[in-house]
C-alpha positions as CSV (number, residue, x, y, z in Angstrom):
1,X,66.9,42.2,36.0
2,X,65.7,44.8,33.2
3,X,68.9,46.1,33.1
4,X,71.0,46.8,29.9
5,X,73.1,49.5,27.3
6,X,69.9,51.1,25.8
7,X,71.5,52.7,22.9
8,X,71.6,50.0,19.7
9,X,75.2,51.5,18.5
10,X,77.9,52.1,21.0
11,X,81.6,52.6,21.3
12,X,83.8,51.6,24.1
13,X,87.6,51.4,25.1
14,X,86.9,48.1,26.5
15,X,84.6,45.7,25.8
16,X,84.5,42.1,28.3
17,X,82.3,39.2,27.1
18,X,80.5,37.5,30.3
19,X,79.4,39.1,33.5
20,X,80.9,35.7,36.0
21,X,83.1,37.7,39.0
22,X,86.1,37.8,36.8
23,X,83.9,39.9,34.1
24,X,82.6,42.1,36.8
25,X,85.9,42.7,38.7
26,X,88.3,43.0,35.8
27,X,85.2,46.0,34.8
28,X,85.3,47.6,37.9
29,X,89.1,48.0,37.5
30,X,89.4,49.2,34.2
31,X,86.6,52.1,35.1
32,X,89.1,53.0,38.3
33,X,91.5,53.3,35.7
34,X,89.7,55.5,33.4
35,X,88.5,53.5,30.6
36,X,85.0,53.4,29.6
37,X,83.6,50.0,29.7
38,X,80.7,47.3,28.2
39,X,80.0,44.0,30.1
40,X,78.3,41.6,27.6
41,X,75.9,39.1,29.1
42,X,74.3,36.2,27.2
43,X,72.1,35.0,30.2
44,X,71.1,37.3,32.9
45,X,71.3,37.4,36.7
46,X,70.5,35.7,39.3
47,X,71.6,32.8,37.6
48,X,73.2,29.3,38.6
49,X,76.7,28.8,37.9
50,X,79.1,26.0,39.4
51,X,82.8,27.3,40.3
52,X,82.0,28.3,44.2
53,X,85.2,27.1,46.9
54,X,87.5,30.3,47.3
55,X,91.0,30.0,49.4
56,X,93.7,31.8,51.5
57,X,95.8,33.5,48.5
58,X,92.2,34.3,46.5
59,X,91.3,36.1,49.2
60,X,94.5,37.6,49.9
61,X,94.8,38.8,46.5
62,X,91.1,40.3,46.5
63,X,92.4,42.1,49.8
64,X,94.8,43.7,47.4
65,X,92.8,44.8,44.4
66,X,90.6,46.3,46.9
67,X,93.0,48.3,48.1
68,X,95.1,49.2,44.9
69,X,92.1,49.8,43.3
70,X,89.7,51.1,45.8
71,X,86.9,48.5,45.7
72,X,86.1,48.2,49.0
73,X,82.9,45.5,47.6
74,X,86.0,43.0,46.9
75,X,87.5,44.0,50.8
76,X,84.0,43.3,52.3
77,X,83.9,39.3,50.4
78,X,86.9,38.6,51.3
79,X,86.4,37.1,54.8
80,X,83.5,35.6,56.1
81,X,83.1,37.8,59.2
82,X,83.3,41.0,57.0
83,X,80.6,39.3,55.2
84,X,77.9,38.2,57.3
85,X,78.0,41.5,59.1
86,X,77.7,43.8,55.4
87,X,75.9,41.4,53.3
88,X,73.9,38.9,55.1
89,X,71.4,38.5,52.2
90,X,73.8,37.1,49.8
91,X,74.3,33.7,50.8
92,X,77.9,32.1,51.3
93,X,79.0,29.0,52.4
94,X,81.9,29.3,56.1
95,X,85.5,27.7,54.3
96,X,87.6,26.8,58.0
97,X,90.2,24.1,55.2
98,X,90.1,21.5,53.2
99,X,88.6,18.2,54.4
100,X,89.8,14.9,52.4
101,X,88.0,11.1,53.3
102,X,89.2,8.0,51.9
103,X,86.4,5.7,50.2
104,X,86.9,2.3,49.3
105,X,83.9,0.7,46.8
106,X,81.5,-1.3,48.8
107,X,83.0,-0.5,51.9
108,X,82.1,2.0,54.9
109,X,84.8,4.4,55.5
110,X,86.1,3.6,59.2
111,X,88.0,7.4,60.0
112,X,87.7,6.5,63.8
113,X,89.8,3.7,63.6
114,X,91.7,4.8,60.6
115,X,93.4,8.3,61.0
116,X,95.1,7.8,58.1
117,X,92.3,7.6,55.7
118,X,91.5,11.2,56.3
119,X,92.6,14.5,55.8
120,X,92.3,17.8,57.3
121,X,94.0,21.1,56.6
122,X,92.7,24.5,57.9
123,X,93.1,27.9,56.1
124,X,92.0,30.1,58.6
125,X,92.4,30.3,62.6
126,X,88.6,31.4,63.0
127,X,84.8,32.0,61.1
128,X,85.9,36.0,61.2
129,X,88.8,35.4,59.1
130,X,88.0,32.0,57.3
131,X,87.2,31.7,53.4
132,X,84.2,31.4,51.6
133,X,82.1,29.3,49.3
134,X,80.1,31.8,46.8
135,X,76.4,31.1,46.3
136,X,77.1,32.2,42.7
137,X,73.6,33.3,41.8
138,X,73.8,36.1,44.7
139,X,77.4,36.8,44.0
140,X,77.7,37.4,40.9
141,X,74.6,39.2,40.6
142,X,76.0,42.0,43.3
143,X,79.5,42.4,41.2
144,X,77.6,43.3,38.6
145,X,75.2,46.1,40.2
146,X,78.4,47.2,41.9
147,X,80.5,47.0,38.7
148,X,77.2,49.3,36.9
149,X,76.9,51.9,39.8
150,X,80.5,52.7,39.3
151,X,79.5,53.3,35.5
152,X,80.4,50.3,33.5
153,X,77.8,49.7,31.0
154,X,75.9,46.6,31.1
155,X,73.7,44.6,28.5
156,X,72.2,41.1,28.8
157,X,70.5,38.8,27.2
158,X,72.6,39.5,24.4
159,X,73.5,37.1,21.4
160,X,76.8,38.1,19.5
161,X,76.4,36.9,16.3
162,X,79.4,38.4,14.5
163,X,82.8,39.6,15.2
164,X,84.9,42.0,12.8
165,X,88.4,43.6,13.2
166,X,88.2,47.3,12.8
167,X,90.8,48.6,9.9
168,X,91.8,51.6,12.5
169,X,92.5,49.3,15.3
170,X,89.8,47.6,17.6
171,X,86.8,45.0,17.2
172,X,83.0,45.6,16.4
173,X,81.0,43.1,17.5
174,X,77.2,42.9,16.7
175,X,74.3,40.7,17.7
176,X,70.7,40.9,19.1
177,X,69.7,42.0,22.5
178,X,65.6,40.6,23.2
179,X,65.3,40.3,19.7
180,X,66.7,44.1,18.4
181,X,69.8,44.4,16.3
182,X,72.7,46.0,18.1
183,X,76.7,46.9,17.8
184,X,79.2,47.6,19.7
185,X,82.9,49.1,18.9
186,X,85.9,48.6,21.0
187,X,89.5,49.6,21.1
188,X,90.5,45.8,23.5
189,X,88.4,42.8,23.8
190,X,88.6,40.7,26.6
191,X,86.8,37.4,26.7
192,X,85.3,36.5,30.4
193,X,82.6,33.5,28.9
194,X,84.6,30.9,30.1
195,X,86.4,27.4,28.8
196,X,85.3,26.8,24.9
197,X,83.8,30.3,25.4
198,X,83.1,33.4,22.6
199,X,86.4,34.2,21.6
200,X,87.0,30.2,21.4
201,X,84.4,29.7,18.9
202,X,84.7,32.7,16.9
203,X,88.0,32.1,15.9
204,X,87.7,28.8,16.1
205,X,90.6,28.2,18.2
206,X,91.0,24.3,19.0
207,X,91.8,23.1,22.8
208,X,95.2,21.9,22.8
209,X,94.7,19.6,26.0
210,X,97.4,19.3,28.8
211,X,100.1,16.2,28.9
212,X,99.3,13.1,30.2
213,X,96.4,14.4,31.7
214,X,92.9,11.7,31.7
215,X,90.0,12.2,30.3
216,X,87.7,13.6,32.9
217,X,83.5,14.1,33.0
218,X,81.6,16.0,35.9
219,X,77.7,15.9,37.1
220,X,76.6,18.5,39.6
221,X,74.0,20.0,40.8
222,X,72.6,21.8,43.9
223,X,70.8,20.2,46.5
224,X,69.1,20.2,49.6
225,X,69.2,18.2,53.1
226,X,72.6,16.6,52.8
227,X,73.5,15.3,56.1
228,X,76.6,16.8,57.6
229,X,79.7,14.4,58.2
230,X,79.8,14.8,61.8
231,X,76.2,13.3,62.3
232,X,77.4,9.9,60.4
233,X,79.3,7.8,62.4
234,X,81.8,6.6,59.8
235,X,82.9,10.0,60.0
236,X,83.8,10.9,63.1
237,X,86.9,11.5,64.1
238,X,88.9,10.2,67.6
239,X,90.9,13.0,67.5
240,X,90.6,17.0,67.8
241,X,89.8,18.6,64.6
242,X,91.3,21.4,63.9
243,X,87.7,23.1,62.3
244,X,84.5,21.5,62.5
245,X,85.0,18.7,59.4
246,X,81.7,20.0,57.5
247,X,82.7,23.8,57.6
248,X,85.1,23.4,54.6
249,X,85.4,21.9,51.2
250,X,84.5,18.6,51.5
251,X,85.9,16.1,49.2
252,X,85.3,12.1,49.4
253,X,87.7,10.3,47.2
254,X,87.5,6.9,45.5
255,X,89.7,5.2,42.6
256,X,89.0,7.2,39.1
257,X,87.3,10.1,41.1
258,X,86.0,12.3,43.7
259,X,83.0,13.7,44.6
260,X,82.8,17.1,46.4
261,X,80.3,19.1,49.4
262,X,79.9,22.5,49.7
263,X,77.8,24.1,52.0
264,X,75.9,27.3,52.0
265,X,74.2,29.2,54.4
266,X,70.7,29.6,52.9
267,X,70.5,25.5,53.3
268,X,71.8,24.9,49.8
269,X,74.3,22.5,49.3
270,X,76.5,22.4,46.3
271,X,77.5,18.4,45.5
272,X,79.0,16.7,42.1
273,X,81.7,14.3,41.1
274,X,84.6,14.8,39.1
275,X,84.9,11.4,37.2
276,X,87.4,9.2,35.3
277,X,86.0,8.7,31.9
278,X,86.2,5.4,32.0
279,X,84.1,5.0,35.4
280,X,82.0,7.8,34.0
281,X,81.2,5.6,31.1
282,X,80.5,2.5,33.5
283,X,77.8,4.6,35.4
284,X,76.2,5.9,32.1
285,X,76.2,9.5,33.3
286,X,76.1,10.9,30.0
287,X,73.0,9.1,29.5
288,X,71.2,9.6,32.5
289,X,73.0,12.3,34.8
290,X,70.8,11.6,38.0
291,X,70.8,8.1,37.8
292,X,74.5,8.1,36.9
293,X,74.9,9.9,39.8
294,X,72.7,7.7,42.2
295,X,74.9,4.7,41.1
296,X,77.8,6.4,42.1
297,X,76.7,6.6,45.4
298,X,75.1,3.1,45.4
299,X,78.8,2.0,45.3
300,X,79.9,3.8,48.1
301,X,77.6,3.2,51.3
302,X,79.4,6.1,53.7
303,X,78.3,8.8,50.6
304,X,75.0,6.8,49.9
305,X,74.0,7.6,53.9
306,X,75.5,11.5,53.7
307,X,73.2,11.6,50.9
308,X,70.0,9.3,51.5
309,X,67.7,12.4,52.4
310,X,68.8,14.4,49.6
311,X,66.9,16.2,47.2
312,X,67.9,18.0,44.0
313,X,66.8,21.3,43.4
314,X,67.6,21.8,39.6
315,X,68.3,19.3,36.9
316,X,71.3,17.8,37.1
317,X,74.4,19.0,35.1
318,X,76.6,16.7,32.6
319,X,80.1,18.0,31.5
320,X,81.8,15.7,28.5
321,X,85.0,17.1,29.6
322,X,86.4,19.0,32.5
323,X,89.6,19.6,31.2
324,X,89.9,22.9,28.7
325,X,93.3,24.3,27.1
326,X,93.2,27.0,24.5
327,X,95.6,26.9,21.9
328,X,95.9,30.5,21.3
329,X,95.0,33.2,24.3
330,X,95.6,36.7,23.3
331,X,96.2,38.2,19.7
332,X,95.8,41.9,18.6
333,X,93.9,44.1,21.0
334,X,91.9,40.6,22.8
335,X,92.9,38.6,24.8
336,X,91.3,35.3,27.6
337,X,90.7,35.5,30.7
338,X,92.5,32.3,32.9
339,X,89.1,30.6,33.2
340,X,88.7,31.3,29.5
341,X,91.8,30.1,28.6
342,X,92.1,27.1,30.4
343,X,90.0,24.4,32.8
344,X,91.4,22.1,35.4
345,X,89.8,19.8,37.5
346,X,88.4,21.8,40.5
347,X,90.5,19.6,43.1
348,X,92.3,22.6,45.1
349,X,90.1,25.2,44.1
350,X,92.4,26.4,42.0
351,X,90.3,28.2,39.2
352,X,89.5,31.4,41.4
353,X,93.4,32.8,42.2
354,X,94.5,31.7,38.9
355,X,91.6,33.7,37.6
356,X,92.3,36.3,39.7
357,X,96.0,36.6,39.2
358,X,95.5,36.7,35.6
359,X,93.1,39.8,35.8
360,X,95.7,41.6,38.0
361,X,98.1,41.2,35.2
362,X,95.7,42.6,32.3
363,X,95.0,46.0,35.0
364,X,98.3,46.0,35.9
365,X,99.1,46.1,31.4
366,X,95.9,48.7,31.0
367,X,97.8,50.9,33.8
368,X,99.9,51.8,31.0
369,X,97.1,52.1,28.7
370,X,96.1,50.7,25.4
371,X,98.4,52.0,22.8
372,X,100.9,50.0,20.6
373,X,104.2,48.8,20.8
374,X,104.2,47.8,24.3
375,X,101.1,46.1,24.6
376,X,101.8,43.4,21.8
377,X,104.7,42.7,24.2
378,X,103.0,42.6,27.3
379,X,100.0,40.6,26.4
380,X,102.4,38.2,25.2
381,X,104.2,37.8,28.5
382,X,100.5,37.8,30.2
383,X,100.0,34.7,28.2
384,X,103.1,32.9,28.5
385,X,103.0,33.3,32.3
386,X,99.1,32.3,32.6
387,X,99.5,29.3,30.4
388,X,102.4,27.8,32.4
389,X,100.5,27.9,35.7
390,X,97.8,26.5,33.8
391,X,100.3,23.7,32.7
392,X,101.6,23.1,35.9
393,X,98.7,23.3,38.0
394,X,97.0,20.5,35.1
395,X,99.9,18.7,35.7
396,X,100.0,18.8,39.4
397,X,96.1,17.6,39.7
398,X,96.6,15.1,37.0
399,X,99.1,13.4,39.8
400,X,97.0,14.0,42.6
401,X,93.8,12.1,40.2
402,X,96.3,9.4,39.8
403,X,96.7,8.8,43.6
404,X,93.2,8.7,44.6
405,X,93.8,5.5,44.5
406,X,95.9,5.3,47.6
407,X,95.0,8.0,50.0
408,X,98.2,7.8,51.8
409,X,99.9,8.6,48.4
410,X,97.3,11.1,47.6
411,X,97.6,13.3,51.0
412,X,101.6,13.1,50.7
413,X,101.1,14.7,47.2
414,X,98.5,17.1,48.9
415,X,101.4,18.6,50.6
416,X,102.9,20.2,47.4
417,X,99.7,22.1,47.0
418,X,99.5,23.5,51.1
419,X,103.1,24.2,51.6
420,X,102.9,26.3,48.0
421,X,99.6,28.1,49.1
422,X,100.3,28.8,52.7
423,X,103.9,30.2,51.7
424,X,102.9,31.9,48.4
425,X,100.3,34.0,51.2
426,X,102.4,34.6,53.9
427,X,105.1,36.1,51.5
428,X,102.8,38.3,49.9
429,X,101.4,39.1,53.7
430,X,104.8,40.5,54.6
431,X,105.2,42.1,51.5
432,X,107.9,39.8,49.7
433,X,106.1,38.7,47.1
434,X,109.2,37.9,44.7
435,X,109.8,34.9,46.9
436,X,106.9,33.6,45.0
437,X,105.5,35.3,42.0
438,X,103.6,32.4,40.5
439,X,100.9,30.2,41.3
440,X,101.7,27.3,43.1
441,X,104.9,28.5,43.1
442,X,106.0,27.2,39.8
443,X,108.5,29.7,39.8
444,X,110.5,28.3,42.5
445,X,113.4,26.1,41.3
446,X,113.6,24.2,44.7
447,X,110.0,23.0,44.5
448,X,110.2,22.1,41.0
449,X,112.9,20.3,41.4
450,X,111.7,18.2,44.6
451,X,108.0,17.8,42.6
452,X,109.5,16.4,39.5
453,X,111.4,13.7,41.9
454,X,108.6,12.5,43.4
455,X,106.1,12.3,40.5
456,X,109.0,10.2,38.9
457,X,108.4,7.7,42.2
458,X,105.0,7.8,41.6
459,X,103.8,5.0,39.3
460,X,106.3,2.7,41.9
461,X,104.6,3.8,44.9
462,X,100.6,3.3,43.6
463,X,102.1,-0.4,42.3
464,X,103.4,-1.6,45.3
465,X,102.2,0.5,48.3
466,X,103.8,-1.0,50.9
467,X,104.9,0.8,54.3
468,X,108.5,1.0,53.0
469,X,107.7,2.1,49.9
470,X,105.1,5.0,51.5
471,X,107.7,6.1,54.4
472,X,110.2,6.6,51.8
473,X,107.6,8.7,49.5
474,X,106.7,10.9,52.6
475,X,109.9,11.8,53.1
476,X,110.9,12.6,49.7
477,X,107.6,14.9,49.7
478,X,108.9,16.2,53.2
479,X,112.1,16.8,51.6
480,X,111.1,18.7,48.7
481,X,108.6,21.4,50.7
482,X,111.1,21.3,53.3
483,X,112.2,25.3,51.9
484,X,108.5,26.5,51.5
485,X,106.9,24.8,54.5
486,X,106.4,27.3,57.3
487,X,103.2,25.3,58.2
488,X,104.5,22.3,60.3
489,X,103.1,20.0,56.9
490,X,104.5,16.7,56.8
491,X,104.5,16.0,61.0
492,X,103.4,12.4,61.3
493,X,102.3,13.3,65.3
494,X,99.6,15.9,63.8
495,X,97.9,12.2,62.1
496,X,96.9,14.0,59.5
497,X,95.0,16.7,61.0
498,X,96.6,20.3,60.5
499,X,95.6,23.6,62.3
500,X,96.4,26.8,61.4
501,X,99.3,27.2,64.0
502,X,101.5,31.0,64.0
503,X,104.3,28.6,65.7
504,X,104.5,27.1,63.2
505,X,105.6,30.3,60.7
506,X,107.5,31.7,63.6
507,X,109.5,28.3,63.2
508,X,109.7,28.9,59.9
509,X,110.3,32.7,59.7
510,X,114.2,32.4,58.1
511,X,112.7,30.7,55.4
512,X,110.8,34.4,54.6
513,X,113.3,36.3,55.8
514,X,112.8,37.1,59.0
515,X,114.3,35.9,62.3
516,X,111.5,34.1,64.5
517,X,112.0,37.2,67.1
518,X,110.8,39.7,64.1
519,X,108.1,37.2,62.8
520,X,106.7,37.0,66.5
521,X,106.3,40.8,66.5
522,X,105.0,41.1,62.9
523,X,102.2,38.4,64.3
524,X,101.8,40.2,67.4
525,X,99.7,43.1,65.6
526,X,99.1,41.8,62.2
527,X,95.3,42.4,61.5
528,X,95.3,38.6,59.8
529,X,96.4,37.0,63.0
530,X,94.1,39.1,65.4
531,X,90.6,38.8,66.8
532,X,90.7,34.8,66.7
């Protein structure tokens, strides 16, 4: 697009490096609130970009900035049905849960005669309320139009070459736009390029790494004619589903990895693996992406048939390392995004409500505006809080990585992450979010306490998995969720297949609260529990 600040010298309140959705949101925000704004783009738009699965609380929480803000864009994208109806020309993928399979090397998977090598958990009762996966390219590209027509500047195809801290306060930063010199001044600089991104390298501020966490490659791409799950018979389930398997994010896992599907509705699909270094060096992927990733399938004949018609439709992507931790995040008048800051494998889709979370901190800071003593303080405090959900959540997915190699193990873990999720949104729902401020709930002494039991029975468990040994892991998981689990997780008669059942929080109601005869009236005419 020919689109871009046509003046070479400029001055701005607030200037935000990369024009990804959390550059383009965090913009429109800080022009609702006054400030006069540049987006910086390097690239330009449509463009590919990976980073696509949304969930329940990221939606929840974009349901929320549209209202406190009045961004009724962010309202629209935040459910499918809303979606298809205003936008039907930017493509998304339909999100019903999170599907999990079980893949053993050299072997078919067997799901019909083994319910417990599968996994199914639903966020959403229906298509009109479900999730999303965002066909980035179309996405991002309409946050930024919307972000411009509300007056934020916008250049791309923009090199910054230099960055200099103003003696008065505030950053200049010049570079070249299409080969012509230009500056910018700003009062805050906010960096939105992502891990190892501008701010990154022009302090040269080294990755610090998360504990104990492996050493992790990825190769992606987008492809077409990838069969769906439910045509293959190694798939198909004896039981109910509680969503149609393939309507979801997809993810196969193996020992040292996982590979994941997601579908959108222009007949893309978005496929890759999320690699152990160790296998990753075994399949040469650095080397040879595509055939790196054509091995990886040759071990693993279930994912060799999902994918024996399909056919790439850009080069394939290699990533050294997946794992990004930024020693320092926000100094005098800047500051990092969460995806800036920090990157963790994509297991949960955890990158877009960490992201977003962190940008409703920084608006909720600029409310106050950009003036000195307070903001030292409060950027502090936006950091130290950011960081530790980046710490735990590394953490958490580090332990789920390690299981992979037992799926049993793997979807007892898995019920840290939905009993968190699915609480963290219903308290926020019934507006009570201080029974859960932080992602994932790391603020909650209860969880923490039960999580930090069970990853200390973990190595046992994954050395000798016996049925002893896994009951008696279950029930320590079902122990430790028991105070946050309001959606019947943990039920050995649901055989690993989980609905989205309002019984279930009615059951659960004291545990938010409420009595179950208030919770049943609250579902009665809630508009998230209609229309399904």
């Amino acid at each position: 697009m020919e689109i871009g600040v046509r003046k070479t010298e400029m001055d701005f309140d607030i200037a935000i490096v990369g024009s990804g959705f959390g550059g383009s949101i965090l913009g429109m925000i800080a022009r609702r609130l006054g400030y006069r704004v540049l987006l910086i783009e390097r690239g330009s738009h449509p463009r590919f970009a990976i980073g696509e699965s949304t969930s329940p609380l990221f939606n929840l929480l974009l349901e929320e900035t549209a209202e406190r803000y009045e961004l009724p864009v962010l309202r629209i994208l935040s459910a499918y049905g809303s979606w298809q109806r205003t936008y039907p020309h930017v493509a998304c993928g339909l999100k019903r849960g999170f599907t999990f399979f079980e893949h053993i090397e050299g072997r078919r998977c067997n799901a019909s005669a083994n319910p417990a090598s599968q996994l199914m958990v639903a966020a959403s009762p229906c298509d009109e309320v479900a999730d999303t996966h965002w066909y980035r390219a179309d996405v991002d590209a309409l946050l930024v139009e919307e972000a411009q027509q509300m007056g934020v500047e916008y250049t791309d195809r923009t090199d910054l070459v230099r960055l200099q801290q103003q003696p008065g306060g505030g950053w200049r930063l010049e570079g070249e736009r299409l080969g012509k010199p230009m500056a910018v001044s700003c009062r805050f600089l906010v960096d939105a390029s992502g891990p190892r991104g501008f701010l990154a390298r022009a302090f040269a501020i080294p990755n610090k790494g998360f504990s104990n966490y492996p050493k992790t490659q990825a190769v992606y791409t987008h492809f077409t004619g990838v069969k769906r799950c439910e045509s293959v018979p190694d798939f198909v389930l004896p039981h109910p589903e509680p969503y149609p398997m393939d309507d979801a994010a997809v993810h196969h896992l193996f020992d040292c990895g996982w590979v994941w599907v997601l579908r959108f509705n222009n007949g893309v699909i978005s496929a890759g693996a999320a690699l152990d270094e160790t296998l990753a060096l075994q399949l040469e992927v650095a080397a040879d992406p595509e055939g790196g990733w054509k091995r990886l399938l040759a071990r693993h004949p279930s994912l060799q048939t999902l994918f024996d018609e399909a056919q790439p439709i850009r080069p394939f992507v290699f990533v050294p390392s997946l794992t990004w931790r930024s020693q320092s995040v926000v100094g005098e008048r800047w500051v990092m995004l969460p995806s800036a800051m920090a990157s963790i494998d994509p297991l949960f889709s955890t990158g877009f409500p960490l992201n977003l979370l962190g940008i409703l901190r920084l608006a909720a800071i600029w409310e106050h505006g950009l003036e000195e003593p307070s903001l030292s303080h409060a950027l502090t405090a936006y950091a130290e809080v950011a960081l530790a959900e980046a710490d735990f959540t590394a953490r958490y997915v580090a332990a789920c990585r390690k299981a992979m190699r037992c799926f049993p193990v793997f979807a007892a873990l898995s019920m840290f992450y939905f009993a968190a999720a699915s609480f963290s949104e219903m308290a926020r729902r019934l507006h009570c979010p201080h029974l859960a401020t932080r992602y994932l709930a790391e603020d909650r002494k209860d969880l923490m306490a039960g999580w930090a039991r069970c990853e200390a029975m973990l190595d046992a468990v994954l050395e000798q998995p016996n049925p002893a040994a896994l009951s008696c892991f279950e029930q320590a998981v079902a122990e430790a969720i028991e105070r946050l689990n309001i959606a019947g997780l943990c039920d050995p008669h649901k055989l690993n297949r989980y609905g989205v059942d309002f019984e279930d929080v009615i059951r659960g109601a004291e545990k938010l609260g409420f009595t179950p005869e208030a919770m049943r009236e609250i579902i009665k005419t809630a508009p998230w529990a209609q229309g399904c």
